[in-house]
C-alpha positions as CSV (number, residue, x, y, z in Angstrom):
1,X,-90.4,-159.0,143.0
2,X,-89.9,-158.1,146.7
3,X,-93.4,-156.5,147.0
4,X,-95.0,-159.9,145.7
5,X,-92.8,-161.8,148.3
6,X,-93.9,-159.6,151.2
7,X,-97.8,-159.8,149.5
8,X,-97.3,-163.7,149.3
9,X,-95.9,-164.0,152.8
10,X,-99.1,-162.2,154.3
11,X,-101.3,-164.9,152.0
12,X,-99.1,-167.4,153.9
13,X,-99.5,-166.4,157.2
14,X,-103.5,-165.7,156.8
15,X,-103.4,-169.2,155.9
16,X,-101.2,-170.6,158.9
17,X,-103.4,-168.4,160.9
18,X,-106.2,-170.8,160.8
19,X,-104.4,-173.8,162.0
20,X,-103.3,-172.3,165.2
21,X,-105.4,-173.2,168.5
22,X,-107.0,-169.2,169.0
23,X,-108.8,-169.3,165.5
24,X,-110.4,-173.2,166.2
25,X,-114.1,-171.6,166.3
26,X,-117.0,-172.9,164.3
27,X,-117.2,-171.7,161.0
28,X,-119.9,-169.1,160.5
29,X,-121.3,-168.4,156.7
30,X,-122.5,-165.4,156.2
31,X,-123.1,-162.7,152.8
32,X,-121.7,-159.6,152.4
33,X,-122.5,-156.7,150.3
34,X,-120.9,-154.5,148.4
35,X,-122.5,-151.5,146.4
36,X,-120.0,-151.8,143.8
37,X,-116.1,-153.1,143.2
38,X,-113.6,-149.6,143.6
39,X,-111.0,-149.0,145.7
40,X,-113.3,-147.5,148.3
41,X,-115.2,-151.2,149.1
42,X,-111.3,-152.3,148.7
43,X,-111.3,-153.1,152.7
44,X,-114.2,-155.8,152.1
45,X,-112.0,-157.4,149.6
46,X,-108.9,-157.6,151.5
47,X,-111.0,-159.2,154.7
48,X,-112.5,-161.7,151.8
49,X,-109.4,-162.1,150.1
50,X,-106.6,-161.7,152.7
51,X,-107.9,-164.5,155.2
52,X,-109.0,-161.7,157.9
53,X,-112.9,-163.0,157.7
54,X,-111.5,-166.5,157.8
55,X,-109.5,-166.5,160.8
56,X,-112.7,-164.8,162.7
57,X,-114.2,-168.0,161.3
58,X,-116.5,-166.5,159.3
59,X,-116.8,-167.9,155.6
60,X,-117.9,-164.8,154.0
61,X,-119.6,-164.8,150.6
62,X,-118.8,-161.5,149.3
63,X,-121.0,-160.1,146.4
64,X,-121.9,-157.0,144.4
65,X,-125.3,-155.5,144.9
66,X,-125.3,-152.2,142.7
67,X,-127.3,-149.3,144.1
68,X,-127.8,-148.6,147.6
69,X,-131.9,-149.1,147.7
70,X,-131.2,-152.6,146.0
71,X,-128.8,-153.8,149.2
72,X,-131.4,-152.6,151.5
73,X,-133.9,-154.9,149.9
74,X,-131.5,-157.6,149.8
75,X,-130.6,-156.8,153.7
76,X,-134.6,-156.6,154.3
77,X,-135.4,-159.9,152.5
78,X,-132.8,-162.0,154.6
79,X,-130.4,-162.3,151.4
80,X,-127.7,-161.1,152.8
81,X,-126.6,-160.6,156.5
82,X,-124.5,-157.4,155.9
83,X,-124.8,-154.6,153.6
84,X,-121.7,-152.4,152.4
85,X,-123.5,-149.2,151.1
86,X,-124.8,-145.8,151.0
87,X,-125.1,-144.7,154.5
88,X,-127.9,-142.6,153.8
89,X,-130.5,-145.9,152.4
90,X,-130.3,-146.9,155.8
91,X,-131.1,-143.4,156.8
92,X,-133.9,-143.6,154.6
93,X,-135.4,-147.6,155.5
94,X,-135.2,-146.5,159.3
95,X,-137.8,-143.6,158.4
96,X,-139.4,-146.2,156.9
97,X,-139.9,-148.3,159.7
98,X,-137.3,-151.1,158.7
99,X,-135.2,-152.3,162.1
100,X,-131.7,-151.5,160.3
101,X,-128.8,-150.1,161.8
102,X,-125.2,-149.1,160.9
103,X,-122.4,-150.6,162.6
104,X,-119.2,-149.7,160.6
105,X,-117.7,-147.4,158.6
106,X,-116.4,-148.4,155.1
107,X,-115.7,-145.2,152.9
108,X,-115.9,-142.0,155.6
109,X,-115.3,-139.4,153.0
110,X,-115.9,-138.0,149.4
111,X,-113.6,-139.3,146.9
112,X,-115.3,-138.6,143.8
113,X,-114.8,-135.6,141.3
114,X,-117.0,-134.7,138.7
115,X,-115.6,-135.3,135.3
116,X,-117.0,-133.8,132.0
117,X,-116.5,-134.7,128.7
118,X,-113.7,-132.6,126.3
119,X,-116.6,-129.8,126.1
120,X,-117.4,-129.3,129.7
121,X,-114.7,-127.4,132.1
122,X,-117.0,-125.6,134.3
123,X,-120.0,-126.5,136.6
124,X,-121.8,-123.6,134.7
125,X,-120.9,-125.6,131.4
126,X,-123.2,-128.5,132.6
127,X,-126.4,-126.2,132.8
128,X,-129.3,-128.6,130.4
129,X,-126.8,-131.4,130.4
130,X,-127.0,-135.0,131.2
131,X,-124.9,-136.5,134.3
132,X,-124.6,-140.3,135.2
133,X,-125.0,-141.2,138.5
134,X,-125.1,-144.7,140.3
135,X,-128.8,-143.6,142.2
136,X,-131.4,-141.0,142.2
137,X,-132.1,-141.6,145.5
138,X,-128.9,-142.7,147.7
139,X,-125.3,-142.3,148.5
140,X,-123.3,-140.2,145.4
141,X,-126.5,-139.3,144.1
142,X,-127.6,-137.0,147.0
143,X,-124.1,-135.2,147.4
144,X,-123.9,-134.6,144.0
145,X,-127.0,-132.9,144.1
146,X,-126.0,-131.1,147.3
147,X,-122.7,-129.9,145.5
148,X,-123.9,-128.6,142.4
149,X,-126.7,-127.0,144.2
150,X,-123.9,-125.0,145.7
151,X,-122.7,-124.0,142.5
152,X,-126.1,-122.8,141.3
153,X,-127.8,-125.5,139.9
154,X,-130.9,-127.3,140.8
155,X,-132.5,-130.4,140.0
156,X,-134.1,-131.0,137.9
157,X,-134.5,-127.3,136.1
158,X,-131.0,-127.0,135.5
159,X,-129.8,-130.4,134.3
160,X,-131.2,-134.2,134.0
161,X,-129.6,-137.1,135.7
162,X,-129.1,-140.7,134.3
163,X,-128.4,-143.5,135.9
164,X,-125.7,-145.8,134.6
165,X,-124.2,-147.4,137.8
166,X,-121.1,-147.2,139.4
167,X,-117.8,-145.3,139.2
168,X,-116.7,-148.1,136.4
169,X,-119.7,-147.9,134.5
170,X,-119.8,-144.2,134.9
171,X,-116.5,-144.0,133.1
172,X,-117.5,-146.2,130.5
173,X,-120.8,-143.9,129.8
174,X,-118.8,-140.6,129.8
175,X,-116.2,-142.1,127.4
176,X,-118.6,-142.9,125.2
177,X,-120.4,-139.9,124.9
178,X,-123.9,-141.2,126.8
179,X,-123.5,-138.4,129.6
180,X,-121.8,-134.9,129.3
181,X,-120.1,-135.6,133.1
182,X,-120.4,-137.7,136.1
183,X,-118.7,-138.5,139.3
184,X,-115.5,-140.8,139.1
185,X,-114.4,-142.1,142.2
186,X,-110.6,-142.0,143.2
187,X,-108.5,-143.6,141.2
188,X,-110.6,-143.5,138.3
189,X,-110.7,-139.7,137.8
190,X,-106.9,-140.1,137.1
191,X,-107.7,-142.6,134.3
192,X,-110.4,-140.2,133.3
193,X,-107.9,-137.2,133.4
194,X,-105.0,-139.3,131.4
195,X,-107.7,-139.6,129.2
196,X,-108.5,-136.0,128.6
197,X,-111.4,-135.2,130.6
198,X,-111.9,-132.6,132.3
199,X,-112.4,-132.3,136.8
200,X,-114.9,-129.6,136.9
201,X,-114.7,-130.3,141.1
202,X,-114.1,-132.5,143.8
203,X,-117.0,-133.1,146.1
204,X,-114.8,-132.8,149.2
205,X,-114.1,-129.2,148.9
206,X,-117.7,-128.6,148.6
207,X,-118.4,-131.2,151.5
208,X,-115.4,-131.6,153.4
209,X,-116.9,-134.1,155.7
210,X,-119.3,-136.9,155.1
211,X,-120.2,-140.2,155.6
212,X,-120.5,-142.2,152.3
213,X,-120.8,-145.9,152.5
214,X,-121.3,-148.3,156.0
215,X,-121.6,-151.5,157.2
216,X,-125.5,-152.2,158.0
217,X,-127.6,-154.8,159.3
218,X,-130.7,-156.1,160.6
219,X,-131.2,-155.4,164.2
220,X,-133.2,-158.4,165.3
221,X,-130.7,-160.4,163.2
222,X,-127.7,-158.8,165.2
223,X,-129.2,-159.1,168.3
224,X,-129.6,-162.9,168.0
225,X,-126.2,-163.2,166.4
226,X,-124.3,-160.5,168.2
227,X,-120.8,-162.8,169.2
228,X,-120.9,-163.3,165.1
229,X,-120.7,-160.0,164.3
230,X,-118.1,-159.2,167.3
231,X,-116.4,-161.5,165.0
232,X,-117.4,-159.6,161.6
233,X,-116.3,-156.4,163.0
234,X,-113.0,-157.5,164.4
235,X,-112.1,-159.0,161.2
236,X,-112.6,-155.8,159.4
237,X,-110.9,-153.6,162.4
238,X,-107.5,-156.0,161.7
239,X,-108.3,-155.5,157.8
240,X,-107.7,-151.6,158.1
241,X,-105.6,-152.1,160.4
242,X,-103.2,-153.9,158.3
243,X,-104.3,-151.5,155.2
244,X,-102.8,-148.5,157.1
245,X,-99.7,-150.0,158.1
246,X,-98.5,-151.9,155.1
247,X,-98.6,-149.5,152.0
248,X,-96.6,-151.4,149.3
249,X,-98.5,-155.3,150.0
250,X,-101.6,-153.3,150.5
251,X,-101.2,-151.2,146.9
252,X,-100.0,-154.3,145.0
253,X,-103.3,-156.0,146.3
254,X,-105.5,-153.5,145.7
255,X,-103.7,-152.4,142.1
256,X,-104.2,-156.1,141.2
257,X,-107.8,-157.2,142.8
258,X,-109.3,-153.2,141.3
259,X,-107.5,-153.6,138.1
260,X,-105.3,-150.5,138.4
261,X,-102.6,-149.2,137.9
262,X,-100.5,-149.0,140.3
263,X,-99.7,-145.5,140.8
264,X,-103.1,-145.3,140.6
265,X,-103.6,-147.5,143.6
266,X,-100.8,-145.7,145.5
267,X,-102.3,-142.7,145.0
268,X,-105.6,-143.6,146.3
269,X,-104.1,-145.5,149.4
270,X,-102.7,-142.6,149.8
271,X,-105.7,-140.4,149.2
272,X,-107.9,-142.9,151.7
273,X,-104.9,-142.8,154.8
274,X,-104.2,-139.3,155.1
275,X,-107.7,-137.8,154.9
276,X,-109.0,-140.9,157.0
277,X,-111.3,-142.4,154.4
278,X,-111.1,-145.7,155.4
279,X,-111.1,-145.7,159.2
280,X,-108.1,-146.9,160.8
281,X,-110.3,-149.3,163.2
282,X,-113.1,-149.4,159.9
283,X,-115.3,-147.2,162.6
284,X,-118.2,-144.9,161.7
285,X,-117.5,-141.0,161.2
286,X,-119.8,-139.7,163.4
287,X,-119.7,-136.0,162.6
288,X,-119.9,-137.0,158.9
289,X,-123.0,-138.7,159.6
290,X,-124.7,-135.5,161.2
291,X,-124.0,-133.7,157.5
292,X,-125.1,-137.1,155.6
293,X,-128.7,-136.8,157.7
294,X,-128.4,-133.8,157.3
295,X,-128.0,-133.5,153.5
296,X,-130.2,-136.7,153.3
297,X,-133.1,-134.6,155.4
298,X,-133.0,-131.5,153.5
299,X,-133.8,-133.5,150.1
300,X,-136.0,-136.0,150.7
301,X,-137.8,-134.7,154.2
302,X,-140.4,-131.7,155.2
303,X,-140.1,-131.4,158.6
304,X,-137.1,-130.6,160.9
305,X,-134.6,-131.0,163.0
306,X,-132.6,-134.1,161.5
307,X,-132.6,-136.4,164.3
308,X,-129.7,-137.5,165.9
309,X,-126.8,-140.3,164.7
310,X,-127.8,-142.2,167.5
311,X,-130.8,-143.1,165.8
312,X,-129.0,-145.1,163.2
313,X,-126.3,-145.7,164.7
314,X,-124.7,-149.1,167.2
315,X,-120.7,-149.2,167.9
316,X,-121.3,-151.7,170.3
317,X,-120.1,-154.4,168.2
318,X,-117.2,-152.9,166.8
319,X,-116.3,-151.8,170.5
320,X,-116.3,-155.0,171.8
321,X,-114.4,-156.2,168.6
322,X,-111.7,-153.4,169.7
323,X,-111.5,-154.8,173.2
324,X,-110.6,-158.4,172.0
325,X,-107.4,-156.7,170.2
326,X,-106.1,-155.7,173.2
């Protein structure tokens, strides 16, 4: 009971919020992606859901574009404004010639471990089998690739891949005996292991460092609109913020908006704070985006170097954002 009071007292005061003189801005509408609903998008929920887009005065439309390459599109066609997604299809649309760039970090980390079914234990056990994936060409796809080419298997000689979407639907493909394995995000590979399947590995101790998913936009849209996304930046630098320094209201939230349980959800808040998953001011991992390039270059590119973050990359807005919450 005290945990929903202290949950209903921040739904209060997000609402107060917007009454007081500081928040009386016009109301900006804008649509947000996510690649999929897990506790690793959970920050975009808690800005939707929590009032922290609303007292930037931004009246966010938050929806779920699955697969990375699909957002893009969407971001490309003018559908949405921002993209929460694969770091690397950005990556990719730049080489393309797109005008996209990253401007935020939303999951800077590996959270996923790859879960076979009741017959597979090892990564050598998985040699001709079938493993579900969200994308052949973005995001979990490539650094599952780049894992178990570590562990002496290559694509596509030594196993097929199937896509079958997201973390969720992942689960729901392995249960049912579609796939021999695939790659559960955290909290789900719990679930998975109540369940009695088997974690073969965990991508982070093969790639201890890497940037998964990020905010992305249009740069001649953010360029025309650049005080708006000041304000879409600061609104998710307070929403991690608040994630970090309110455990309890933050895993009853997430445990009830993700469906989890919730020592499931502790776990994972826990999981994302102390390895720096989520970014305390929702900021880009840098050095994790060298090895996403880098991973990204080596598997879809012929020529080297990797170019340089800086390529992709704007803090700018998230900068200035920092400098207003001072």
């Amino acid at each position: 009971m005290l945990r929903k009071g202290v949950l209903a007292v921040w739904l209060v005061l997000g609402f107060l919020s917007l009454c007081l003189p500081g928040f009386a801005q016009e109301t900006t509408k804008l649509r947000v992606s996510a690649a999929t609903k897990t506790l690793g998008y959970g920050p975009l929920w808690v800005a939707s859901k929590m009032g922290f887009f609303a007292r930037q005065g931004l009246d966010v439309e938050l929806v779920v574009i699955r697969g990375s390459d699909v957002n893009v599109q969407a971001l490309a066609g003018g559908s949405i404004e921002v993209s929460g997604g694969a770091a690397d299809a950005p990556i990719a649309a730049v080489e393309r010639g797109l005008d996209l760039v990253i401007i935020g970090g939303v999951i800077n980390g590996l959270t996923q471990s790859l879960m076979g079914g009741k017959s597979y234990k090892t990564y050598e056990d998985l040699r001709g089998a079938t493993i579900g994936i969200i994308s052949l060409t973005s995001g979990v796809g490539f650094a599952l690739r780049w894992v178990l080419k570590n562990k002496g298997l290559e694509y596509p000689r030594d196993y097929r891949l199937l896509v079958v979407g997201g973390t969720p639907q992942t689960f729901v493909a392995l249960a049912s005996g579609q796939i021999a394995a695939g790659p559960l995000s955290l909290p789900l590979n719990y679930a998975a292991e109540e369940a009695g399947f088997n974690e073969i590995g965990r991508f982070i101790d093969v790639i201890p460092n890497y940037q998964l998913a990020s905010l992305t936009v249009k740069r001649s849209w953010a360029e025309k609109n650049r005080a708006v996304l000041v304000r879409v930046m600061r609104a998710m630098a307070q929403t991690a913020q608040w994630l970090y320094q309110n455990k309890e209201a933050a895993v009853d939230f997430l445990a009830s908006e993700m469906k989890l349980k919730r020592e499931h959800a502790r776990r994972g808040w826990e999981f994302y704070t102390e390895k720096r998953v989520w970014h305390p001011n929702a900021d880009v991992n840098i050095e994790g985006l060298k090895n996403t390039i880098q991973i990204f270059w080596e598997v879809t590119q012929s020529k080297p170097p990797p170019p340089s973050p800086s390529k992709y990359v704007d803090q700018s807005y998230l900068e200035e954002a920092l400098r207003g919450l001072r």
